[in-house]
VEXDREN-2710 file (C-alpha; in Angstrom, 1 decimal):
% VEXDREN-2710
k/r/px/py/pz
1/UNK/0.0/0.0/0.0
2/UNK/1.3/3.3/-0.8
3/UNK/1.8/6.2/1.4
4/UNK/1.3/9.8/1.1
5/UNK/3.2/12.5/2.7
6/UNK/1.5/15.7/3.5
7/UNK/4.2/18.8/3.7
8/UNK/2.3/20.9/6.2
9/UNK/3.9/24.4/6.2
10/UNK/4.2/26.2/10.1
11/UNK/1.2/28.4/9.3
12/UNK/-1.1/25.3/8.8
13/UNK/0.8/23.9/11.9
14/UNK/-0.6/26.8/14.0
15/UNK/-3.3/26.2/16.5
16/UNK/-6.5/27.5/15.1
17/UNK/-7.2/29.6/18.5
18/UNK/-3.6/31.9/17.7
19/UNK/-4.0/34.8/15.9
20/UNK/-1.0/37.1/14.8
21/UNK/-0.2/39.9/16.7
22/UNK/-0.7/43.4/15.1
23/UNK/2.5/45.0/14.1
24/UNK/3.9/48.7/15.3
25/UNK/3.0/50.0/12.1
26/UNK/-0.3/48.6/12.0
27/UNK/-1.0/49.9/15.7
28/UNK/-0.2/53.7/14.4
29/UNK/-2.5/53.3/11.2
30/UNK/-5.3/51.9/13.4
31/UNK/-4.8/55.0/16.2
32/UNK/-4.4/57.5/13.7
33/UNK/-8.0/56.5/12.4
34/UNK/-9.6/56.3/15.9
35/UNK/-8.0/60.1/16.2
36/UNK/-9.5/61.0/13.0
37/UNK/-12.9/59.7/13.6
38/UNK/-12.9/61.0/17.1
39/UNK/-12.0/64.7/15.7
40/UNK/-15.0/64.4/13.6
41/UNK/-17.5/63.1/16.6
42/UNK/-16.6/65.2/19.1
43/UNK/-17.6/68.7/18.0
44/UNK/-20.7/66.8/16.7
45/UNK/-21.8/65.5/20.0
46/UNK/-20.6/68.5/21.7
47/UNK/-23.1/70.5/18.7
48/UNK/-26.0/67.7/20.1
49/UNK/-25.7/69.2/23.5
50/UNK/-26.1/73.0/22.5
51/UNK/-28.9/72.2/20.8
52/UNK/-30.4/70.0/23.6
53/UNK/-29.7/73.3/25.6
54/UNK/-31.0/75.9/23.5
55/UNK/-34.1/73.6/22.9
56/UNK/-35.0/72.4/26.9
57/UNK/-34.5/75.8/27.4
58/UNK/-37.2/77.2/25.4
59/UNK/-39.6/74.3/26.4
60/UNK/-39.2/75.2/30.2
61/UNK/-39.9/79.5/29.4
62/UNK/-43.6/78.2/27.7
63/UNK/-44.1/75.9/30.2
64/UNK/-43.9/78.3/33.1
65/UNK/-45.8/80.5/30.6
66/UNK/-48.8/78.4/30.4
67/UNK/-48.5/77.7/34.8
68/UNK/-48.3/81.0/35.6
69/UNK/-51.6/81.8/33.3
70/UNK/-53.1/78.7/34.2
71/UNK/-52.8/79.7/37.9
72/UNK/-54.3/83.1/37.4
73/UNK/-57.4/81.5/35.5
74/UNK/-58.0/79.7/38.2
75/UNK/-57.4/81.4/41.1
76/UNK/-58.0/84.5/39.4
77/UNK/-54.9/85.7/41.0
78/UNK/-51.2/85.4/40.3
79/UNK/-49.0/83.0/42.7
80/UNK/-47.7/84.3/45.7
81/UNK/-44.5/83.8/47.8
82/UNK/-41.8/85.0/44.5
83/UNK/-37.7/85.4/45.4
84/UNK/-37.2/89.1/45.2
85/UNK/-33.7/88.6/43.7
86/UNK/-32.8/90.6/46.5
87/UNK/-30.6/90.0/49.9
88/UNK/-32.2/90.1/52.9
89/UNK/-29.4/92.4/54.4
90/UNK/-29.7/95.9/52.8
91/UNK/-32.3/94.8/49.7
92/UNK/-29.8/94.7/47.1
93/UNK/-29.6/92.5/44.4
94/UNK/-28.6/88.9/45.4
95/UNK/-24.8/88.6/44.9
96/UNK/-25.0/85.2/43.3
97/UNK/-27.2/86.1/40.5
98/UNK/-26.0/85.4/36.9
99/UNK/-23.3/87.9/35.9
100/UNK/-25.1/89.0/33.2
101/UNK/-28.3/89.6/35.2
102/UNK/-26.5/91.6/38.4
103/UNK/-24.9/93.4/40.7
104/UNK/-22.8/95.1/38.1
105/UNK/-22.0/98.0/35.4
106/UNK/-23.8/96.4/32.7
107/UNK/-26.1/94.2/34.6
108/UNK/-29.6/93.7/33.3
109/UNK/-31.7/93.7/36.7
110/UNK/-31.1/96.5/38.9
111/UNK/-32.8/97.3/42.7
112/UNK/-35.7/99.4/41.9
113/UNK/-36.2/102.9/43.9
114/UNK/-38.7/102.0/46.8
115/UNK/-41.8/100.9/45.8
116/UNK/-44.7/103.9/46.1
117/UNK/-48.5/102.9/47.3
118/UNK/-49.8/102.5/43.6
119/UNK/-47.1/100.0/43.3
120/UNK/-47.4/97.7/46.1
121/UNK/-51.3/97.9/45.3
122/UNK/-50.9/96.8/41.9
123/UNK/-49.1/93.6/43.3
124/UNK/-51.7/93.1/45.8
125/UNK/-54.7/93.1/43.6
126/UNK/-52.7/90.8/41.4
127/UNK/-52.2/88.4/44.6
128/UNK/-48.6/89.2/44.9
129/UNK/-48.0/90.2/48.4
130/UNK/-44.6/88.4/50.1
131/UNK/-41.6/87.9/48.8
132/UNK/-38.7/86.1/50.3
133/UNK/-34.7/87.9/50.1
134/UNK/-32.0/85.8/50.2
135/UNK/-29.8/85.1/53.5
136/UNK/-25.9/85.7/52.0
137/UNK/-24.3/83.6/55.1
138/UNK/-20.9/83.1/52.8
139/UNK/-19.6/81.8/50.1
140/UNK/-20.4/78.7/50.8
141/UNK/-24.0/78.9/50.4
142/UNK/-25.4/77.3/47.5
143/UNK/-27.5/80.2/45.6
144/UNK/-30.5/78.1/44.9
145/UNK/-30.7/76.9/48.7
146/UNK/-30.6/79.5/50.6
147/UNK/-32.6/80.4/53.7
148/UNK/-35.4/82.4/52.7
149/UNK/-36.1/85.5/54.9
150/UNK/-40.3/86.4/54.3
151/UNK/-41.2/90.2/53.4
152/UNK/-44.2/91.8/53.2
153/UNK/-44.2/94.4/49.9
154/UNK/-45.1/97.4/51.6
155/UNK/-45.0/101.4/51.1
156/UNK/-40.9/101.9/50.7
157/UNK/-40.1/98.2/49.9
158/UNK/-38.1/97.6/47.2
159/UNK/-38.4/94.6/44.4
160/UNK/-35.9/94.3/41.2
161/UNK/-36.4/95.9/38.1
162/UNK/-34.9/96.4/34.5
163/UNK/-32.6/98.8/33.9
164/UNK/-33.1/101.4/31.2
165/UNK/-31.0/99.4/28.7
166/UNK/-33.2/96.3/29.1
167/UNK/-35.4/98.0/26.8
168/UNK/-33.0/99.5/24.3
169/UNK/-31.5/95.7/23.9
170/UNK/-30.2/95.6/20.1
171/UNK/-32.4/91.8/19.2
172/UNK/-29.5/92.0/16.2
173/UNK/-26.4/92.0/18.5
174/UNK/-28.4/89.0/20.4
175/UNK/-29.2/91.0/24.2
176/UNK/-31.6/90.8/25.9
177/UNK/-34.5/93.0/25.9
178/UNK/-38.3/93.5/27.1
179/UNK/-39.5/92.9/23.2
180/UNK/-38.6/89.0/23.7
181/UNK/-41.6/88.7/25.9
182/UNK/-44.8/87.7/24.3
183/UNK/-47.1/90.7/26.2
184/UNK/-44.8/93.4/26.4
185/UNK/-46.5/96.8/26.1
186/UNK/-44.0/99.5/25.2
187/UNK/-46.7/101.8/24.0
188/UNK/-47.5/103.5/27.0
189/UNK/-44.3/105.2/29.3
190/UNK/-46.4/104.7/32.3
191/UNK/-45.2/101.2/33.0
192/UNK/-42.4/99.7/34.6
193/UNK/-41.6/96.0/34.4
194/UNK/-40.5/94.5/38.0
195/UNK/-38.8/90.6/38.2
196/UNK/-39.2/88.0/40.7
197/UNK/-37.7/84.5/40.9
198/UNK/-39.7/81.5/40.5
199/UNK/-38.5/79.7/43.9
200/UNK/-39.4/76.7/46.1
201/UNK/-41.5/78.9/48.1
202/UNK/-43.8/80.0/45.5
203/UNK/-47.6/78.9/45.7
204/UNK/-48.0/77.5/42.3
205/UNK/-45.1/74.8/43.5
206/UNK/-47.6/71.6/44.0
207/UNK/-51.0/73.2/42.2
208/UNK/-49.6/73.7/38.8
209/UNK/-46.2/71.9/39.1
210/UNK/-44.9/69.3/41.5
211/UNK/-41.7/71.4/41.7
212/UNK/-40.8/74.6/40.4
213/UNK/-37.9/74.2/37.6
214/UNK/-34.1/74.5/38.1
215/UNK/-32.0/75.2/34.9
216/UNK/-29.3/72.9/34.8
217/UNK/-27.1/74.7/32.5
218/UNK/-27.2/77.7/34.6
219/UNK/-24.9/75.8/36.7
220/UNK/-26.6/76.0/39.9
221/UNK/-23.8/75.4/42.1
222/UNK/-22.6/79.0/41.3
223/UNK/-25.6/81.4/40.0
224/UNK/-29.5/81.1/40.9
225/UNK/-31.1/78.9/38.7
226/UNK/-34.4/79.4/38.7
227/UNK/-37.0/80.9/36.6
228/UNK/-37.1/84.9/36.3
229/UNK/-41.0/86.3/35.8
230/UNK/-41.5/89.7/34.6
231/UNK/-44.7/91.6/35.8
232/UNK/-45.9/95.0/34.3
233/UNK/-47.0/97.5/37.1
234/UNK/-47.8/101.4/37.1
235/UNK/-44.5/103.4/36.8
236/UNK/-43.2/105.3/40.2
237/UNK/-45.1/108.8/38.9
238/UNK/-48.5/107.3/37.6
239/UNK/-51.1/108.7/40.5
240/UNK/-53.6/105.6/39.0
241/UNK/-53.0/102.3/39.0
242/UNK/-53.7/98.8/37.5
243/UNK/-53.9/95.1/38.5
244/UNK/-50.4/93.9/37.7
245/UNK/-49.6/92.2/34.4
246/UNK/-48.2/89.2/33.9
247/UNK/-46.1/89.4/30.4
248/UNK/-43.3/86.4/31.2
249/UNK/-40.6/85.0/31.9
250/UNK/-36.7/84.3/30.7
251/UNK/-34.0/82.3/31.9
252/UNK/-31.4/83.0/34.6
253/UNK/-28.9/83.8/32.3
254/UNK/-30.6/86.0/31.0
255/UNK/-31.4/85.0/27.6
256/UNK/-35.4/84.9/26.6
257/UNK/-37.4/82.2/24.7
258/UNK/-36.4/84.0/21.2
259/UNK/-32.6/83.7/21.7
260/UNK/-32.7/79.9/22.5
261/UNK/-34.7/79.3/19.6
262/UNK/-32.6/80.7/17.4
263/UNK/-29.6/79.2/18.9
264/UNK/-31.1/75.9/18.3
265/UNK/-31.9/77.1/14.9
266/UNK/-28.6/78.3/14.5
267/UNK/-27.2/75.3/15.4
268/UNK/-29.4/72.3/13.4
269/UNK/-28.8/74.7/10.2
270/UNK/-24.8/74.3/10.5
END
């Protein structure tokens, strides 16, 4: 019988289960793609989370819209119980408000001049009555925690307010300004627009919401986070007054409804 002889070469005589090892050069080929890919990725996922931003953003200013309106259909009233924005020390504006909101040169809130009788019975007849200012005990307190200190608006007291420039905002350059919001009335000079903070003391918290919003990309473990509402009362010289208006609300950074729209906009179109 004859035999046969198989010449196996040392690549057939290889276990099955081995597998060569990559070489150097193969190693750099195969990072330099993974850097490649990764520079094309990144700025996409970072332009995923802008947009997220920009568009949560917007959803939260109608919502609070709709709860504050809601509220006041109702109750035929506005809530009560708002943060002043102000410190419970000298009245001032809270120190750990967004830099673009206040204390400061170009700030867009500033204290108002005390509040005359019209004023505070504009608020009243609109249900807003108390407000709580903020306890500054150090820099250590968080700005969306702090230990509320109630206030009864009264003859004198004071609440924050625009400042002049709030309502000269160039839309174009992207500022802010009172035009964002839906019922703004710039027709009549006898008006001034006052701005409370929609806090965790606030009496639509568990009637219209469970909990009253906190904007995460405010970063609230360095500036207030909450909800700003903008109400429309009679101006320091009117001698007759009206039930406060309720004309809404922008974001504690204080950028409106408009701006995050169009920076989401902005930012699907590129």
């Amino acid at each position: 019988m004859q035999s046969y002889c198989k010449s196996t070469s040392n690549a057939d005589r290889r276990s099955p289960g081995l597998r060569r090892a990559l070489t150097l050069l193969e190693l750099v080929v195969v990072l330099a793609i993974l850097v490649v890919l990764s520079g094309m990725v990144v700025p996409l996922i970072e332009g995923l989370g802008h947009q997220t931003n920009a568009s949560t953003n917007a959803t939260v200013v109608s919502d609070v819209n709709r709860a504050v309106s809601t509220y006041a259909t109702r109750f035929e009233k506005f809530p009560d119980g708002w943060d002043s924005l102000l410190n419970s020390t000298d009245q001032n504006l809270f120190l750990k408000l967004h830099s673009t909101l206040g204390p400061g040169t170009n700030a867009l809130l500033q204290t108002s001049l005390p509040l005359t009788l019209t004023q505070v019975d504009s608020l009243s007849t609109a249900g807003i009555m108390n407000v709580f200012d903020a306890v500054e005990t150090g820099t250590g307190t968080s700005p969306n925690q702090f230990v509320p200190v109630s206030r009864k608006l009264a003859d004198g007291g004071k609440v924050a307010t625009f400042t002049n420039a709030a309502t000269e905002g160039a839309y174009a350059n992207s500022k802010f300004c009172l035009q964002h919001l839906e019922a703004i009335d710039t027709t009549n000079i006898n008006h001034q627009y006052v701005v409370f903070g929609l806090g965790g003391m606030t009496t639509i918290r568990g009637v219209m919401t469970r909990d009253v919003p906190l904007i995460s990309s405010a970063d609230p473990t360095q500036t207030y986070a909450r909800m700003l509402c903008v109400f429309m009362i009679p101006s320091a010289t009117a001698t007759t007054g009206f039930p406060a208006k309720y004309v809404g609300c922008f974001l504690p950074d204080g950028t409106s409804q408009r701006m995050n729209m169009d920076k989401y906009n902005n930012s699907t179109a590129n």
